[in-house]
C-alpha positions as CSV (number, residue, x, y, z in Angstrom):
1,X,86.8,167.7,107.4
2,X,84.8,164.4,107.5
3,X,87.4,162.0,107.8
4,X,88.6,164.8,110.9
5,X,85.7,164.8,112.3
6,X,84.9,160.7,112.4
7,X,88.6,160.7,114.1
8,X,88.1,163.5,116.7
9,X,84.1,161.7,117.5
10,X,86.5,158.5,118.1
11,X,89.1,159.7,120.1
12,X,87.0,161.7,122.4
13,X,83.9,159.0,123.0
14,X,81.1,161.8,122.5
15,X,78.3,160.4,123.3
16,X,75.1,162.1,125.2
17,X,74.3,158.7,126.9
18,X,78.1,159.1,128.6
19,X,77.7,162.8,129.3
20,X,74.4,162.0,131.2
21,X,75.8,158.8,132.6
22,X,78.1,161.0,134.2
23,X,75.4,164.1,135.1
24,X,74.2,162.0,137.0
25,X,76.9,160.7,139.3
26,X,77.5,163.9,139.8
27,X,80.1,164.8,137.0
28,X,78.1,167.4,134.8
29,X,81.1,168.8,132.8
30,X,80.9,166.1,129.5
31,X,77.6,167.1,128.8
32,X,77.7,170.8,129.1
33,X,80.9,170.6,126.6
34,X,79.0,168.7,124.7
35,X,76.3,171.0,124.9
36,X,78.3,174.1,124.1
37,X,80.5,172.4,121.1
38,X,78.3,173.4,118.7
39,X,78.7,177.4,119.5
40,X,82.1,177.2,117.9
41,X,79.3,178.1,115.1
42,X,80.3,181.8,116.4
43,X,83.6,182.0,116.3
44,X,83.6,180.9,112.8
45,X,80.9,183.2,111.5
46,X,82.8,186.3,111.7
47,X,86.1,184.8,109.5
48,X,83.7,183.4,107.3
49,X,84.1,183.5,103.3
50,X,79.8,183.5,102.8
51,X,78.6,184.6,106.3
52,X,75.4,185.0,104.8
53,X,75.1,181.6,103.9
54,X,76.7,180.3,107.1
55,X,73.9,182.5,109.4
56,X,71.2,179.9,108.0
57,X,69.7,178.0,111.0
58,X,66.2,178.0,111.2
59,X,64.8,179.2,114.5
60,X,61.8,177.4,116.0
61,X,59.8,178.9,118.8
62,X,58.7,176.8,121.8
63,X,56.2,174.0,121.2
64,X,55.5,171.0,123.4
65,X,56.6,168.6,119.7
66,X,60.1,169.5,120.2
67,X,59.9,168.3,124.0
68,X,57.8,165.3,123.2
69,X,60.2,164.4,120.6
70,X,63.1,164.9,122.3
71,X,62.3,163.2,125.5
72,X,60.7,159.8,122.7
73,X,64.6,160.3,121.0
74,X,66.1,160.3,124.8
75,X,64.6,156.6,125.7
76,X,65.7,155.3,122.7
77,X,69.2,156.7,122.7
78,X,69.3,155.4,126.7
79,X,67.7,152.2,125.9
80,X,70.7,151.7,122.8
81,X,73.6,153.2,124.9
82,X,74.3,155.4,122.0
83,X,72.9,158.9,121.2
84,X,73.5,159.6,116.9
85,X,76.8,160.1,116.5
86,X,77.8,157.2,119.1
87,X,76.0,154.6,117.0
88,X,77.6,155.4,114.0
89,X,81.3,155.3,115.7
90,X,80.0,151.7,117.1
91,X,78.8,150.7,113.8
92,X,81.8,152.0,112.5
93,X,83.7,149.9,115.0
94,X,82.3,146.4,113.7
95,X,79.2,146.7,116.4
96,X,76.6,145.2,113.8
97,X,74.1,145.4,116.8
98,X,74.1,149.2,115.4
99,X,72.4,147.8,112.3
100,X,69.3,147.0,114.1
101,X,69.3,151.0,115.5
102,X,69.7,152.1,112.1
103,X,66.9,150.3,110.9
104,X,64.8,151.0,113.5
105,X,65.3,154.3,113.6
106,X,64.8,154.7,109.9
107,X,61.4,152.7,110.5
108,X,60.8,155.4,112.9
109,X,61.4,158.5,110.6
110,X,58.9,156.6,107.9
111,X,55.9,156.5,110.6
112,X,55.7,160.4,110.0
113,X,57.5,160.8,106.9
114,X,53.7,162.0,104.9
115,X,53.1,164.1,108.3
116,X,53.5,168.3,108.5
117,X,53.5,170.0,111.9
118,X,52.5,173.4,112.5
119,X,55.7,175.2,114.1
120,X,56.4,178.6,114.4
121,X,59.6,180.7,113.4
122,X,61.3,182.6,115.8
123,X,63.3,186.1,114.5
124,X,65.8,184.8,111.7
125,X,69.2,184.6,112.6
126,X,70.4,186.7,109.9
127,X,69.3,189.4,111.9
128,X,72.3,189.4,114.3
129,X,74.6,192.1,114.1
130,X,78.7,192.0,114.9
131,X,77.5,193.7,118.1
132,X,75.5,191.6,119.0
133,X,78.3,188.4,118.1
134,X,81.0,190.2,120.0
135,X,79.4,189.4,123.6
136,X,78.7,185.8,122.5
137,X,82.0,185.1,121.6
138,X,83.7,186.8,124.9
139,X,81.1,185.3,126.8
140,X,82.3,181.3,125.2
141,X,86.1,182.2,125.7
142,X,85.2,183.1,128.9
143,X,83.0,179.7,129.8
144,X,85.7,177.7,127.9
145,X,89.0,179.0,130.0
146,X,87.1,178.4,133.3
147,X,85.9,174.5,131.7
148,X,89.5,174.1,131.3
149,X,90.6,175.5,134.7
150,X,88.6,173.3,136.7
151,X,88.5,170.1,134.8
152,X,91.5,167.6,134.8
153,X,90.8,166.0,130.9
154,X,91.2,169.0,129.4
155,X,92.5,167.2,126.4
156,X,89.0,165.4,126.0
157,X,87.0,168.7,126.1
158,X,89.5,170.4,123.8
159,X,88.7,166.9,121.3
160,X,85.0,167.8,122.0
161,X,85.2,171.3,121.2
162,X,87.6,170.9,118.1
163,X,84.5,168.6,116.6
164,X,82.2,171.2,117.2
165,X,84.5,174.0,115.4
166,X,85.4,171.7,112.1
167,X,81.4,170.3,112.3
168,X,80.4,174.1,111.7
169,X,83.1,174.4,108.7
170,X,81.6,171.5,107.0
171,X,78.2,173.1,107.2
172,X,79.1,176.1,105.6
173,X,80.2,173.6,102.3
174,X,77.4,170.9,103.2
175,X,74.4,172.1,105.6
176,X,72.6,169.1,105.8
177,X,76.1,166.3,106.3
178,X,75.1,165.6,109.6
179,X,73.9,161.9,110.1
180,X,70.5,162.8,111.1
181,X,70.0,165.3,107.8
182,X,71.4,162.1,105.9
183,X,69.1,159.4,107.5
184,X,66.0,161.6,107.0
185,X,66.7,162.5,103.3
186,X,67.0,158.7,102.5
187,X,63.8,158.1,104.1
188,X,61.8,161.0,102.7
189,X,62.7,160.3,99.4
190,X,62.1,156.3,99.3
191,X,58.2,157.3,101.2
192,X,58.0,160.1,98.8
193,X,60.0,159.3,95.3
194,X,58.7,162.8,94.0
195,X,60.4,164.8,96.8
196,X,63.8,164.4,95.3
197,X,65.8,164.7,98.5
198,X,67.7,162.3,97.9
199,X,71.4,163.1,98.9
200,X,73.8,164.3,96.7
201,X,76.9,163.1,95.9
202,X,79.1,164.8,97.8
203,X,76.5,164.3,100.7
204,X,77.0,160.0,100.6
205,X,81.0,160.7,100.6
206,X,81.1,163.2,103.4
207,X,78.9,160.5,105.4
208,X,81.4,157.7,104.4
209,X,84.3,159.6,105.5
210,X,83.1,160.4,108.7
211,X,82.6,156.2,108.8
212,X,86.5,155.8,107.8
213,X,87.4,158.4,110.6
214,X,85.4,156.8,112.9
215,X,86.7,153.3,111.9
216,X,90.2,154.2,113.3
217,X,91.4,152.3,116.3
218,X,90.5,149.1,118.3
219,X,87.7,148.1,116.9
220,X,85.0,145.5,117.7
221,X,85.1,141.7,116.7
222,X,82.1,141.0,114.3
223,X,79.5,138.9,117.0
224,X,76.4,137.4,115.5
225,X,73.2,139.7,116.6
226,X,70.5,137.8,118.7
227,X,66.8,137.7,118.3
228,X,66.5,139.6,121.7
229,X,69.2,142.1,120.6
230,X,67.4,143.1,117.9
231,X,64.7,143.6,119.1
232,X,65.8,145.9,121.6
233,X,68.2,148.0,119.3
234,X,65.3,147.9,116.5
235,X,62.6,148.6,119.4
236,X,65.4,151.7,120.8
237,X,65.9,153.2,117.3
238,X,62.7,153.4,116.3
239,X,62.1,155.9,119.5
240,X,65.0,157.9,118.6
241,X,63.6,157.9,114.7
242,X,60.1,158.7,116.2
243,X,61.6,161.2,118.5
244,X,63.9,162.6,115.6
245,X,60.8,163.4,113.3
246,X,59.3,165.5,116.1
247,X,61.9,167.1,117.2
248,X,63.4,168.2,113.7
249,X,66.1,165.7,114.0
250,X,68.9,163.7,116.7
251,X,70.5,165.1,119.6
252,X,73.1,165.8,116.6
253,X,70.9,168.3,114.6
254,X,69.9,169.7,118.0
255,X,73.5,170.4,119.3
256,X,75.4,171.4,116.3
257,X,72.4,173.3,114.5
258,X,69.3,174.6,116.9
259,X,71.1,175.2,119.9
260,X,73.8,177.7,117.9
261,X,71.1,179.5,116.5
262,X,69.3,179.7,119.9
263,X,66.1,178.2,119.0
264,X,64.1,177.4,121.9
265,X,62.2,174.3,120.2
266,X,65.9,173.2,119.8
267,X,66.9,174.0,123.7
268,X,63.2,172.0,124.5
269,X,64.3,169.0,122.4
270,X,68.1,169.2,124.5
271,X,66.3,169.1,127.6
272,X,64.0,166.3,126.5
273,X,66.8,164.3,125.1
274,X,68.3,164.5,128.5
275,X,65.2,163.8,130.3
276,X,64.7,160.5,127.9
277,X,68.0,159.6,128.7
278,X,67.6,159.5,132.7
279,X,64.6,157.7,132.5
280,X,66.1,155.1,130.3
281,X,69.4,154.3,132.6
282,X,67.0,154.0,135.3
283,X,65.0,151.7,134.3
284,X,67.9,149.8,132.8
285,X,69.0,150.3,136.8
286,X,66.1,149.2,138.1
287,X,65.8,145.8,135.6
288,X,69.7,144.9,136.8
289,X,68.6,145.1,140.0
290,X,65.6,143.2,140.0
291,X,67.5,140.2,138.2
């Protein structure tokens, strides 16, 4: 499912920069699918072998953090022209200016590594019934067949969809695969050696997988990082690692795991994210223009 996953990330260039890149001029239709990609989470809960387990996403009620953080995350994702899973696809490609991100952004989850935020728990998701599934479901097949109507790539919104289902499959094996889970469980447990989150096993070859996947196709020539570039990818992931800690991880967590389970700090953090990112491109605009 990994190595699936890596390929189908690839193929279809999902990225949140791109999707609001193209909000922007006017072409909303990348980021809603990339939006909704996650809420393939209920169409597999009701075949699932352990629903119980699958129905495990925490719920977070509204709290200015989740904003905050998402809107610190958005910058930095605008500022690297790569939201979570596009940096790892670049890095994946040979782009060793993704190096610096990672770093960065692992700096950036360190700063509040030792620091516990009061949030509040909405209703538990367990408490959905098949009645209350049902409409959910009709009500994506529905949004999906009129996404697919009107837009003339359907092929690349069926790619982004298709991640979204296999992405909730490997979370009912692995909960916490996703890149921002494994970035965040490194750095917890080298600030906090007692903590023992360190990932497991199958954890580190899920995440190297999804690298191979990724890895498929043209791929970058190796170029030697400069001074200035690393600063500014270091500088750009240390917002998104900043951002991440906030918000309860990257606009990966946010879209695959709080946004399924309806959490409203999640949907705050989405609309941050999306914020950060506007502000970035135009200020990246604005410094173009000015040279």
């Amino acid at each position: 499912m990994a190595l699936v996953i890596g390929i189908l990330a690839k193929r279809s260039g999902l990225c949140m920069v791109k999707g609001v890149t193209a909000l922007m001029a006017g072409r909303p239709i990348l980021l809603i699918a990339i939006l909704v990609c996650g809420f393939a989470f209920w169409f597999v809960v009701p075949f699932s072998i352990y629903p119980v387990k699958t129905i495990n996403y925490p719920q977070y009620g509204a709290n200015l953090l989740f904003f905050v953080g998402g809107l610190l995350f958005g910058l930095g994702a605008g500022f690297n022209q790569g939201c979570s899973v596009s940096t790892l696809t670049r890095l994946a490609q040979r782009d060793i200016r993704m190096l610096a991100t990672v770093f960065g952004w692992a700096l950036g989850w360190l700063l509040f590594a030792n620091i516990s935020f009061e949030l509040s728990l909405n209703y538990p998701v367990t408490n959905y019934t098949s009645l209350a599934i049902s409409p959910l479901i009709l009500t994506s097949c529905a949004i999906t067949l009129i996404v697919f109507m009107i837009h003339p790539k359907r092929l690349s919104l069926l790619t982004i969809l298709l991640f979204g289902a296999i992405s909730t499959m490997l979370t009912q094996i692995s909960p916490h695969w996703s890149p921002s889970h494994y970035l965040q469980a490194i750095t917890y447990t080298l600030s906090n050696p007692e903590l023992s989150s360190w990932p497991t096993m199958s954890e580190h070859l899920i995440i190297a997988l999804l690298l191979i996947g990724m890895s498929f196709g043209k791929k970058h020539s190796f170029i030697a990082i400069t001074k200035k570039q690393f600063i500014t990818h270091c500088s750009a992931g240390i917002l998104m690692g900043i951002g991440a800690s906030l918000a309860l991880g990257g606009n990966d967590t946010q879209v695959l795991f709080a946004l399924p389970a309806l959490s409203l700090g999640g949907m705050l953090a989405c609309f941050g994210i999306i914020g950060g990112i506007m502000i970035a491109l135009k200020l990246i605009t604005l410094r173009q223009q000015q040279k």
